[in-house]
N, C-alpha and C positions, 0 to 999 in steps of 0.2 A: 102254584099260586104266587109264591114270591117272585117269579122270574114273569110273572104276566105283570105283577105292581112295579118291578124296576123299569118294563118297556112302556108303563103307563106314563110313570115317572119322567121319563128318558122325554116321549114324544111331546107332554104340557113344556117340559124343558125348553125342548126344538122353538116348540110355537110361540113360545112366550119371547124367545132371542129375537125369532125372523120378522113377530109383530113390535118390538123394542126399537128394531132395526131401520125400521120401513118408516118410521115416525123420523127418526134422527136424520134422516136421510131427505125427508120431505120437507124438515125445519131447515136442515141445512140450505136448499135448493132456494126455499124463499126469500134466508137472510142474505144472500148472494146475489139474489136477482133485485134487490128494494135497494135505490140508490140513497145517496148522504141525506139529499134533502126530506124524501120522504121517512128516514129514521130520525131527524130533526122535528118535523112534524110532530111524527106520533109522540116523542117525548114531550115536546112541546105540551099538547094537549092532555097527558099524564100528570102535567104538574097542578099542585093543588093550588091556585095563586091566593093570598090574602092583602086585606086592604094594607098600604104605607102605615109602619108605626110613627113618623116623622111629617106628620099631616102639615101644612098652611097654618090651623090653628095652633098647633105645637108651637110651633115656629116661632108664632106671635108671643106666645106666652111667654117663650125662655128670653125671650129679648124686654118683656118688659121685668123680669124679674132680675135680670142682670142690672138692667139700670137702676131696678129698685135697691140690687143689693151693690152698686155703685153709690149710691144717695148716702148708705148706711153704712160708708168707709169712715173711720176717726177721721176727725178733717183736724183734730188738733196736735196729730202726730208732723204734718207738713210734708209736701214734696220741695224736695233740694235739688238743684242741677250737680252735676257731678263733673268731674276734670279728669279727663286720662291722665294717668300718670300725674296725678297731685290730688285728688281725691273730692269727697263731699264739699257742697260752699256753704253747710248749714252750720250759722254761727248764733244761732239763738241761744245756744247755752253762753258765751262772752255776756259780759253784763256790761252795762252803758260804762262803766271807768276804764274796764278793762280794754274796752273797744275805744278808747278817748286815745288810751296812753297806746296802743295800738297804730293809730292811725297819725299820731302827733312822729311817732316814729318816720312813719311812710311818708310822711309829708317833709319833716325831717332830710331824709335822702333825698325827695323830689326838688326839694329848695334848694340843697347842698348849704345846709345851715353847720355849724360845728354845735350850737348848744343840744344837752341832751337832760334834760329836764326829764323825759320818759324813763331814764335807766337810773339803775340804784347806782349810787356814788362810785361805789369801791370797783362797779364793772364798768364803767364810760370805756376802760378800751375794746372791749367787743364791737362795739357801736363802729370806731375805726376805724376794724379789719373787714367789717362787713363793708360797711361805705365804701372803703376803697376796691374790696370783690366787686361790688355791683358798679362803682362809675369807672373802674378798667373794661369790664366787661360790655357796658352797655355804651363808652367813650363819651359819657355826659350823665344826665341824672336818668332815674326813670318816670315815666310820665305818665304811667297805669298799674294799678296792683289789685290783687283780687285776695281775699281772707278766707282761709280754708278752716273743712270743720276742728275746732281747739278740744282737747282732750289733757283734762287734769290728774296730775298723778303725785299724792305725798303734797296736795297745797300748793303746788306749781303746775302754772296752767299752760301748754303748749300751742303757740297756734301758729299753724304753716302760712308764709304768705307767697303768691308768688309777683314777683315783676315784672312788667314791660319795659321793652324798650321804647316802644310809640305810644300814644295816647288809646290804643285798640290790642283785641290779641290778635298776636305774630307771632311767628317763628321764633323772637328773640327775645328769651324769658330766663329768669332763676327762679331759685327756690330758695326762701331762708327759713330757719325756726326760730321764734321767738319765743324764749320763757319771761312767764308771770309770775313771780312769787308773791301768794297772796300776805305771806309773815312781812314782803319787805313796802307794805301800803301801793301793790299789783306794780311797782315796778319791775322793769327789763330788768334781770337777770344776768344772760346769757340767749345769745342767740349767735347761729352760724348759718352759712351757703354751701346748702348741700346737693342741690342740682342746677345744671348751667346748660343751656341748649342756646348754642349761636346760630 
């Protein structure tokens, strides 16, 4: 009786391989003979497709929200143009004296005047060494200047200026710094040329 269930056994075995067999071999045969495009196809038509989550009306909507929330920028923070290599030109923190005694400077060198009314007494020779930097450099006065962003530190107030050589910008510019000191009634201090590009 045992030796008739192991040849039971043995023969479901057989059957079971040779019908396992005959399948793998029939899959095989198909997937060989079905060319690219028809397994393109059929995948094709397997895929679930759903509608665009980035509809026309989406579209319209983030667009008007952005310009809404453009509307709803601080407008009293300001946009500044900016200067390679010499920086911000926002000089709204300078207050009108300071910008007075600033610009009496620059005009100052543009006239090639010697008085210097803008600077404290005891430093008129800064004024000098600068004047004679910028009219060696530029071989006359200069004839355009731009005020960069001023930044105060300890009640002296710094503001970068730069020079032209022509009445426009060009290639031929300095840089100076000028201090404020607010204790000496926002007189020039001290000021030096600290960038030169001929």
């Amino acid at each position: 009786m045992k030796q008739c269930f192991i040849l039971l056994l043995t023969g479901v075995y057989v059957f079971l391989l040779c019908s396992c067999s005959s399948k793998t071999e029939l899959k095989q045969n198909t997937i060989q003979n079905q060319t690219l495009k028809d397994e393109i196809s059929e995948r094709k038509q397997a895929v679930q497709w759903v509608e665009p989550l980035d509809s026309e009306e989406m579209y319209d909507n983030r667009l008007e929200k952005a310009s809404l929330s453009f509307l709803a920028l601080d407008t009293t923070i300001g946009l500044y143009p900016f200067l390679e290599n010499f920086g911000s030109l926002d000089i709204s923190s300078l207050s009108t004296k300071q910008r007075a005694i600033v610009e009496s400077f620059c005009q100052s060198l543009s006239s090639e005047k010697k008085d210097t009314p803008f600077m404290a007494e005891q430093y008129d020779y800064f004024y000098y060494f600068v004047r004679s930097d910028i009219l060696s450099l530029f071989g006359g006065a200069p004839h355009f200047w731009i005020f960069g962003k001023p930044f105060t530190i300890d009640g002296v107030t710094r503001v970068p200026i730069r020079f032209y050589k022509k009445a426009h910008i060009d290639e031929c510019y300095c840089d100076c710094m000028v201090y404020l000191d607010s204790l000496d009634f926002e007189r020039i201090v001290h000021m030096y040329v600290y960038n030169k590009n001929e």
